[in-house]
TORGUZA-728430 format. One record per residue: residue in one letter; x, y, z of N, C-alpha, C in turn. Coordinates in steps of 0.02 Angstrom, whole numbers, plus 50000, padded with zeros to 5 digits. Last residue first. Example, Ala and Ser with C-alpha at 12.3 -4.5 7.8 and 13.67 -1.06 7.14 Angstrom:
REM residues 2
s506424988850354506844994750357506455000250394/a506604971650390506154977550390506604983550390/
This chain:
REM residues 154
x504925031750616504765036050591505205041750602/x505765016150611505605021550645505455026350589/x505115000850529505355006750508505245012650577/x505214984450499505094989250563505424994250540/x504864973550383505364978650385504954984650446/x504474955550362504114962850389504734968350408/x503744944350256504534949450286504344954450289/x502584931850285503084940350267503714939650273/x501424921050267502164921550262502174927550246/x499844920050304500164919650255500984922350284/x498724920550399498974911350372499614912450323/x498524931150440498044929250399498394923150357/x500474934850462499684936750453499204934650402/x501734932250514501494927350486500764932350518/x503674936950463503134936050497502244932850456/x505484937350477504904934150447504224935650492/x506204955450505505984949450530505214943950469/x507164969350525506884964150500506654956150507/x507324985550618507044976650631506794973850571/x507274995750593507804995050636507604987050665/x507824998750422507494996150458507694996650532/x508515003750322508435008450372507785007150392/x509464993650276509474998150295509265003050338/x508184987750215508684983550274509084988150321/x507834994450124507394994550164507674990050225/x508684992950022508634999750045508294999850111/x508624980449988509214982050021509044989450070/x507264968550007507634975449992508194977250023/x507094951949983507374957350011507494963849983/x505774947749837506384947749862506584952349940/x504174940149881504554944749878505284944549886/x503594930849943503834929649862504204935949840/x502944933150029503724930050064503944926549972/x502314950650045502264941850024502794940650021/x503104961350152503064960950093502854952450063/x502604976250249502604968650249502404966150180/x503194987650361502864987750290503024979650296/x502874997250510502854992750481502754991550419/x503395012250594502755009250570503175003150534/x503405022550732503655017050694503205015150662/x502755035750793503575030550807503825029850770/x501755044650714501785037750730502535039250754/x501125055850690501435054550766501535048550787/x500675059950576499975058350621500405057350675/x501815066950516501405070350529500825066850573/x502575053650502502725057150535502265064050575/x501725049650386502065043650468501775049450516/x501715058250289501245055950327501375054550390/x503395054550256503035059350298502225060550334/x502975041050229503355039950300503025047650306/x502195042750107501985038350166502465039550244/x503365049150029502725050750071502265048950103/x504005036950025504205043650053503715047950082/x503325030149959503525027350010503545033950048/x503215037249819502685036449864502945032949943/x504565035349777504315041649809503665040749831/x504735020049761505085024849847504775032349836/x503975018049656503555017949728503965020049785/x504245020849524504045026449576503845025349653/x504555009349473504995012749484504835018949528/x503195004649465503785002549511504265005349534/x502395006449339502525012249388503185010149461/x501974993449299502295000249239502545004549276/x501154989849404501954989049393502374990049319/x500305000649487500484996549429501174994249418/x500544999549664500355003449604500614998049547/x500494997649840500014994549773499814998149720/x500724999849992501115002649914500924998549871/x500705001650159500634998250076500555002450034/x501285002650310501365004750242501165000250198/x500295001050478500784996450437500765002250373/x500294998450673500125001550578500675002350546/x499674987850726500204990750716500354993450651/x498694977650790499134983050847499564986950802/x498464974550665498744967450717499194972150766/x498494985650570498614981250571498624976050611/x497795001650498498234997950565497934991050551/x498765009750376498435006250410498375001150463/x499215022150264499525018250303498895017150364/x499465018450077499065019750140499325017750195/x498915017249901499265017849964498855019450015/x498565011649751498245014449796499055014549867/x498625014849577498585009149631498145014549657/x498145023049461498705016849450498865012249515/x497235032049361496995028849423497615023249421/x498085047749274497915038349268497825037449342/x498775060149283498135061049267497785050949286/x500105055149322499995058249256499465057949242/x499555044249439500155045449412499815049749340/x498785040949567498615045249511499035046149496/x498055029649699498865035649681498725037049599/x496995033749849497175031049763497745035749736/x497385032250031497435034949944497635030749885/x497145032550192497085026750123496875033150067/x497835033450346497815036050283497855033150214/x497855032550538497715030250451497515035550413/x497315041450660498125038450635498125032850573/x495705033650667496295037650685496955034450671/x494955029050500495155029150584495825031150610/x494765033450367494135036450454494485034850517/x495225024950299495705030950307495225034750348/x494345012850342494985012750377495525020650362/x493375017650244493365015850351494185015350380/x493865015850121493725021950161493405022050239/x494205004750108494715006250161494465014050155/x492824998050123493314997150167493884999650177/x492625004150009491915006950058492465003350119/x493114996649913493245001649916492825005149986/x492684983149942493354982949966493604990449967/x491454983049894491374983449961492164984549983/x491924987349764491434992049773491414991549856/x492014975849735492784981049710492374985249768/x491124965049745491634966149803492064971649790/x490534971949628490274972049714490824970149757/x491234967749523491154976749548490824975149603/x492344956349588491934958849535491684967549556/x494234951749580493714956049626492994954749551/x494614934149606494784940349578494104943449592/x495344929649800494794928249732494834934549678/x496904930149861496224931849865495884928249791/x498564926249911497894925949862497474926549891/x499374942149944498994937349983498644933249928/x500484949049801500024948249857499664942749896/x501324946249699501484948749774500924950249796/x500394942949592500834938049611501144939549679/x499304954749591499184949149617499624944149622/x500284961149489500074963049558500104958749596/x499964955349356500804953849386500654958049471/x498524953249354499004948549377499524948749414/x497324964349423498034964449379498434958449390/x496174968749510496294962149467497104959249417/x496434979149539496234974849604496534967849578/x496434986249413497114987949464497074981349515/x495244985649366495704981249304496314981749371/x494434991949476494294984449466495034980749418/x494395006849479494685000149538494884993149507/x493695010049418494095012849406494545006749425/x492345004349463492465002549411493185004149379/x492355011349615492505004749602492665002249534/x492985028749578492435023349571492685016449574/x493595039949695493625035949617493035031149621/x493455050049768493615052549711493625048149672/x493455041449866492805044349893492915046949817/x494845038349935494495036249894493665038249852/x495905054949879495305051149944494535045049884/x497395052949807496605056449805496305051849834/x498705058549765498585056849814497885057949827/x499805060749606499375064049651499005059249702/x501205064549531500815060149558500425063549634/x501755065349377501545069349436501135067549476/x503475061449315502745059749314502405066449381/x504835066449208504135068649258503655064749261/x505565050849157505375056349145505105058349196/x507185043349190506455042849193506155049749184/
């Protein structure tokens, strides 16, 4: 795989319109919750939401910037008592998401989490890597929908 260089920028740096083809991407949207597809007002209220949520303590929400390109987003956010990892980049980019992972855990580590949680739609396969160095895998069930939730110590 070649260099990419991926950069980590506060939502506050992109525009909902940037947002919108990433929110909306099919092969995305097959691992995720269904939702409705975004228009620029909801892109626009969904962006204004998780800049509240990288405001609250011990969270961190970034647009991920591969080679200059707006290509997801990350973050780690609290959840149902329990803050959690997501990882939502193009899936031209897949191959990069353990190094964004990675830096999600150091994050982890720097706000003084424990442990944190990543939770994958139950259309998701198992990870091996992530069985590993889980210290709890388990089915679980948020907002009506089916996981597999991987308990990660920090």
């Amino acid at each position: 795989m070649s260099r990419h260089q991926i950069q980590y920028v506060p939502f506050e740096k992109v525009s909902p319109d940037e947002l919108l083809p990433i929110l909306n991407n099919e092969k995305l949207r097959e691992h995720l919750m269904p939702h409705p597809e975004f228009d620029m007002d909801s892109a626009r209220e969904w962006k204004l939401s998780k800049i509240e949520v990288d405001n609250t303590e011990g969270c961190r929400v970034r647009a991920v910037i591969i080679n200059g390109e707006l290509v997801g987003w990350c973050g780690i956010q609290l959840e149902y008592d329990h803050y959690e990892l997501a990882i939502i980049i193009d899936d031209q980019y897949w191959g990069l998401g353990v190094k964004v992972f990675k830096q999600l855990l150091a994050w982890a580590e720097e706000l003084g989490h424990q442990s944190v949680t990543i939770h994958f739609y139950h259309t998701r396969p198992k990870y091996k890597f992530l069985q590993k160095r889980s210290q709890r895998v388990y089915e679980s069930e948020l907002y009506g929908q089916r996981f597999t939730t991987y308990e990660l110590i920090v």
